[in-house]
C-alpha positions in Angstrom: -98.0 131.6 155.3 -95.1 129.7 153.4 -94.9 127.6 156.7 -98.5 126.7 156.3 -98.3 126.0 152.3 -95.5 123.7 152.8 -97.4 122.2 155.5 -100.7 121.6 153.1 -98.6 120.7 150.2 -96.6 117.8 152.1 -100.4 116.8 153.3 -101.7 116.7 149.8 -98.4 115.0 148.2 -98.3 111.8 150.9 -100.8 109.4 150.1 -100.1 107.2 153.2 -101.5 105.8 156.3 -100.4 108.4 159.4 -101.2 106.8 162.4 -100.7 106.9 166.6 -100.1 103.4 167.1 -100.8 102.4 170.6 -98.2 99.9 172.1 -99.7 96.6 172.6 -99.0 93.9 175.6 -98.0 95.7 178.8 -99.5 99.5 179.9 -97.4 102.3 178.0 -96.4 104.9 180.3 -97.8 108.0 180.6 -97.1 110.4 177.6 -94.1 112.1 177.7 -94.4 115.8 177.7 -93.5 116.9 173.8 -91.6 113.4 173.1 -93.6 113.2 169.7 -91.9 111.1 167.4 -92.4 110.2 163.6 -91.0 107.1 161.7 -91.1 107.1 157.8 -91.1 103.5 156.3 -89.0 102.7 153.3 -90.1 101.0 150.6 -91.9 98.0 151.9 -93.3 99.4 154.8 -94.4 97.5 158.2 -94.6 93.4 157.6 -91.2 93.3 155.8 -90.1 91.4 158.4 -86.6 93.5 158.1 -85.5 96.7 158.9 -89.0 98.6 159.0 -90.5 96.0 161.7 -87.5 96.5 163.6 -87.4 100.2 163.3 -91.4 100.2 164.6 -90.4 97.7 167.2 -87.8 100.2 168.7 -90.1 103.0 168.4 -93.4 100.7 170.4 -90.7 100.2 173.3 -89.9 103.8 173.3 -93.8 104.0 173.4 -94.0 101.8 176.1 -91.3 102.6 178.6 -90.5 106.6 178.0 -94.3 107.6 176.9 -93.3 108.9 173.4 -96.1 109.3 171.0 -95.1 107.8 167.8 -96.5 108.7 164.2 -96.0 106.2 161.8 -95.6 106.9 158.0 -95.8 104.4 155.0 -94.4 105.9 151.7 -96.7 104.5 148.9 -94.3 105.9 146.1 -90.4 106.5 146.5 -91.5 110.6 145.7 -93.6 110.3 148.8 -90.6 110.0 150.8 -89.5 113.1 151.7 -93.1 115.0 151.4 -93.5 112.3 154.6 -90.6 113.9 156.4 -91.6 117.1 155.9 -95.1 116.9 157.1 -93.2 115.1 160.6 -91.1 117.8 160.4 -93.3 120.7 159.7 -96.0 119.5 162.8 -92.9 120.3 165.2 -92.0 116.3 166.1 -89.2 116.5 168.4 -88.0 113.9 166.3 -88.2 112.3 162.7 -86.4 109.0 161.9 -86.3 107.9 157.9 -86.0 104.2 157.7 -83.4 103.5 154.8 -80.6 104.8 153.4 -82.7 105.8 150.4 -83.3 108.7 152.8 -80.4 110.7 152.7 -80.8 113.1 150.6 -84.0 114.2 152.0 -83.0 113.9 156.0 -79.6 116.2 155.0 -81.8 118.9 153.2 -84.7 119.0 155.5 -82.8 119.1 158.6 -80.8 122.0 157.5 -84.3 123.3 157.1 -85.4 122.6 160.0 -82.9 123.5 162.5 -84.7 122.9 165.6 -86.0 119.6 164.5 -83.6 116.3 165.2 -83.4 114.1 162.9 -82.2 110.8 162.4 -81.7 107.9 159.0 -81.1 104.2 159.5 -78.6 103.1 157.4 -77.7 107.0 156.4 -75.1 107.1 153.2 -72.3 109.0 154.7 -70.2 111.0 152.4 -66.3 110.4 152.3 -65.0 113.3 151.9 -61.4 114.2 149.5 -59.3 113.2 152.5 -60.4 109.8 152.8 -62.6 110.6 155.8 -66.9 110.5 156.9 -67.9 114.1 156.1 -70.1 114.5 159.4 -73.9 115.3 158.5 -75.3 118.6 160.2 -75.6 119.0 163.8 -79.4 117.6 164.4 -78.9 114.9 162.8 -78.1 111.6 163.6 -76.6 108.9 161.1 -77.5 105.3 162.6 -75.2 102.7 160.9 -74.5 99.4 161.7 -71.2 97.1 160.7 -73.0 94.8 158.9 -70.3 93.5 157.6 -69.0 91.8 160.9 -72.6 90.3 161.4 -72.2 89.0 157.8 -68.9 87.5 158.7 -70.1 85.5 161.2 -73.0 83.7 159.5 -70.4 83.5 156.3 -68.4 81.0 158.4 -71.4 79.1 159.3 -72.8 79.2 155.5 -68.7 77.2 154.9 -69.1 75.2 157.9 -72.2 73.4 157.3 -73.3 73.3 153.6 -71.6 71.0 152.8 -70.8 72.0 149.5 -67.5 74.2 148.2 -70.0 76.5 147.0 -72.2 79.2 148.5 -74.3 81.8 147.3 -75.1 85.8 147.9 -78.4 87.2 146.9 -78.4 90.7 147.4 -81.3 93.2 146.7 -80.0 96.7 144.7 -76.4 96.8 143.5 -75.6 99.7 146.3 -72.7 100.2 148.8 -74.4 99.0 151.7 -75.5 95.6 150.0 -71.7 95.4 149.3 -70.9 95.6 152.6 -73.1 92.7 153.7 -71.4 91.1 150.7 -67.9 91.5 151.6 -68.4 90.7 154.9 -69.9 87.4 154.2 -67.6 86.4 151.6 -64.5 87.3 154.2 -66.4 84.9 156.9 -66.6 81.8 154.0 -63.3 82.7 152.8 -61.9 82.6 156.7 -62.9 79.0 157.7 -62.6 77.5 153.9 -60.6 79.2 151.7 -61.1 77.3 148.6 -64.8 78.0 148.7 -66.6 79.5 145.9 -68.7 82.9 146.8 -71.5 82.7 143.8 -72.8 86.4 143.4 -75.7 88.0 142.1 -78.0 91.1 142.8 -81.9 91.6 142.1 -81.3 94.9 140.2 -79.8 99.0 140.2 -82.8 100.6 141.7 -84.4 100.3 145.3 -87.2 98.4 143.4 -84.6 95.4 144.2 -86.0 95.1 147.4 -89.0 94.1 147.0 -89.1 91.5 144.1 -90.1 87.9 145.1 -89.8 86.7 142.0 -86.4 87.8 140.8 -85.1 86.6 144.4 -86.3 83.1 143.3 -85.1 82.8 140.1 -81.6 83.8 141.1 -81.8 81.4 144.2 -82.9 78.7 142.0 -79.9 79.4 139.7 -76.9 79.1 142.8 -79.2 76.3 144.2 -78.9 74.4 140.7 -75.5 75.3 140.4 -74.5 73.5 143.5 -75.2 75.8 146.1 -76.5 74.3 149.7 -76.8 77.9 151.0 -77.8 80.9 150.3 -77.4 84.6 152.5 -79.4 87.1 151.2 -79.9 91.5 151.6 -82.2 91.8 149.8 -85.6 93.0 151.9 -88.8 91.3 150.7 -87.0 90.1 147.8 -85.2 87.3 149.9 -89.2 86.2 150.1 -88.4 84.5 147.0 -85.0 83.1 148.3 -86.8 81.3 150.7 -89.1 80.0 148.4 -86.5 78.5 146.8 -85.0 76.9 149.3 -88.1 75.3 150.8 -88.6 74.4 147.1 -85.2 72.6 146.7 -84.7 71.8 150.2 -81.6 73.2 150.8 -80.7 76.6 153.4 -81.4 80.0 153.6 -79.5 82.6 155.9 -82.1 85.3 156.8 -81.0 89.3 157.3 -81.9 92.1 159.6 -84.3 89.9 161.6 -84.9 86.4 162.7 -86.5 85.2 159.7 -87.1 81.4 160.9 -90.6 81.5 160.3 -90.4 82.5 156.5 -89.3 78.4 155.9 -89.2 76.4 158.8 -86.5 74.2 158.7 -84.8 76.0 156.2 -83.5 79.1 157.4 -80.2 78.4 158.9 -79.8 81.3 160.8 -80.3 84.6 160.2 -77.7 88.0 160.3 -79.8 90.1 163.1 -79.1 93.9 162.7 -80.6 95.7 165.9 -82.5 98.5 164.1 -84.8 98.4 167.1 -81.7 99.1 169.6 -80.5 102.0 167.2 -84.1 103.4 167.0 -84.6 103.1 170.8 -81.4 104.8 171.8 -81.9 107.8 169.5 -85.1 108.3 171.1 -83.9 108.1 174.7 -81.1 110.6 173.6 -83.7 113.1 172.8 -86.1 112.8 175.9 -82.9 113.0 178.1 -81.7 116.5 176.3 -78.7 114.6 175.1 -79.4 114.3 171.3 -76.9 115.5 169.0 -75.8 114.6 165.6 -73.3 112.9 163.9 -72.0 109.7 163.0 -72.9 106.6 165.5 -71.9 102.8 164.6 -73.7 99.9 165.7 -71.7 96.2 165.3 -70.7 93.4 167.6 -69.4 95.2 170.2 -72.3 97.6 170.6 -74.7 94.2 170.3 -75.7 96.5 167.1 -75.6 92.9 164.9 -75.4 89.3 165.1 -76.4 86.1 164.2 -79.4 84.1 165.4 -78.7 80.5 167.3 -81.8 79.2 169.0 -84.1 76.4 169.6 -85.0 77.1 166.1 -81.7 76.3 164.4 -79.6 74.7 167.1 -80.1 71.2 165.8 -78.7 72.8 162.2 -75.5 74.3 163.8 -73.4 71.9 165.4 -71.7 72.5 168.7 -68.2 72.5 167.5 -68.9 75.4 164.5 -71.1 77.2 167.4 -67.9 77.2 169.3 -65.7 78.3 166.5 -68.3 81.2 165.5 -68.1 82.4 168.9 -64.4 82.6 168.6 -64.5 84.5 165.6 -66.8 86.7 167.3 -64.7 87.5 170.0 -61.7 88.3 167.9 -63.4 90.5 165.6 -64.8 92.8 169.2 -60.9 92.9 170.3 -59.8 94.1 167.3 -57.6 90.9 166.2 -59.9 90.4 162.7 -60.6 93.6 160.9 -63.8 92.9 158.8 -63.8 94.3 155.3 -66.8 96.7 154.6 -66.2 96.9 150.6 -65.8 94.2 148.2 
């Protein structure tokens, strides 16, 4: 009986869409036996052209080419959150993945819970324990991260390189660690390849309604823009909407996040810092219909082609050879180890 209340409760407490989304283009293979997977959104949902389209991109593949049935839920209120997990949970998926580091909380809690359910977060907050190291999350569950900071890096140096100006600018969404590591990452990469450049700073708020604020990415866009500022790199989910507003506004550059965001301002958008949520999302699910899944902590950066930096008939005209060549460079020092990136400002 308690497993049936929590069951109805979680029901009546989501008020979102809960769907079977079936893959579109080529034929999806045959359902895997049991491989039911479910996705919770963060804030935002499908369409952010961010992290949740590339988490549902990962999961259509896995669709597609290892027949899992995916169920996809969009949080309308940050409470709905974990009562979205636990109904996943609670209908026995062999796998629920929360899409934000907002998530957390929840994910630790429920899969201690839920034992035989894996789990995994995008972007999970790992603790640091009192000596200095990751405290390691319980065993089902799976903490995707990704260096962020070495993609930042790179399209840092091309923000120096080619605005043209001693000044660049950092839009980020909520004041949070892992916006400060995009942050510190970028700033490193300007400071690298010029270092009298100026690094102008500013973040959309202190709560994860950061994300998702047009307007408040504009004005502060407009602000660095007026103040000098040819280019701007921003975190900040749908909130960089507004950056790119801006910038078509103004006519100066935009460096897109988490996905190729060239078609948010055509012409404008420099390039963009590409983290491969999709690749993170994919593997965990291919862990789990090959038996192998087990928790902890797993990294995602250069080396593990877990981020990068878009260059492409899009933006090759913007990027000239010679800074394409000394970005790749750069690149290749940071994967052998000879640049250590720093993750906090």
């Amino acid at each position: 009986m308690r497993k049936l209340s929590v069951f109805i409760g979680a029901l009546l407490a989501v008020h979102v869409a809960l769907l079977f989304v079936r893959p579109s283009g080529s034929s999806p293979a045959p359902a895997a036996a049991g491989l039911d997977i479910g996705v919770v959104f963060d804030l935002g949902g499908r369409g952010d052209k961010s992290f949740n389209d590339g988490a549902y991109i990962g999961a259509q593949r896995a669709a597609r080419e290892l027949g899992a049935r995916v169920r996809y839920v969009e949080p309308g209120e940050g409470s709905d959150r974990e009562a979205g997990l636990r109904l996943l949970a609670a209908e026995g998926m062999k796998l629920v993945i929360g899409v934000g580091f907002i998530f957390t909380d929840d994910l630790s809690a429920l899969a201690r819970e839920y034992p035989d359910v894996a789990f995994a977060g995008v972007d999970f907050a790992v603790t640091i324990g009192a000596d200095g190291k990751p405290v390691a999350p319980p065993g089902n569950l799976a903490a995707l991260k990704f260096r962020e900071e070495q993609g930042s890096f790179l399209v840092g140096a091309i923000a120096a390189l080619v605005g043209g100006s001693r000044k660049v600018g950092f839009v980020g969404g909520m004041d949070s660690p892992l916006i400060h590591k995009f942050e510190a990452g970028y700033r490193a990469g300007v400071k690298e390849v010029c270092p009298d450049c100026e690094v102008l700073v500013q973040y959309a708020g202190v709560t994860p309604e950061a994300f998702r604020n047009p307007g408040r990415g504009k004005e502060l866009a407009l602000s660095q823009y007026q103040q000098g500022v040819n280019v701007i790199y921003h975190a900040s989910g749908s909130t960089g909407l507004g950056v790119f507003e801006a910038a078509r506004t103004m006519n100066r550059y935009a460096i897109g996040v988490d996905a190729d965001q060239y078609r948010e301002a055509p012409g404008r958008v420099l390039t963009s810092m590409v983290k491969r949520v999709d690749n993170a999302v994919y593997d965990a699910i291919l862990r789990v219909k090959e038996n192998r899944f087990t928790g902890g902590i797993y990294n995602f950066g250069l080396a593990e082609d877990g981020v990068g930096y878009v260059y492409d008939e899009h933006n090759r005209a913007l990027i000239p050879d010679a800074v394409r060549a000394r970005v790749e460079a750069l690149k290749a020092e940071i994967v052998a180890g000879r640049i250590a990136v720093p993750s906090s400002r």
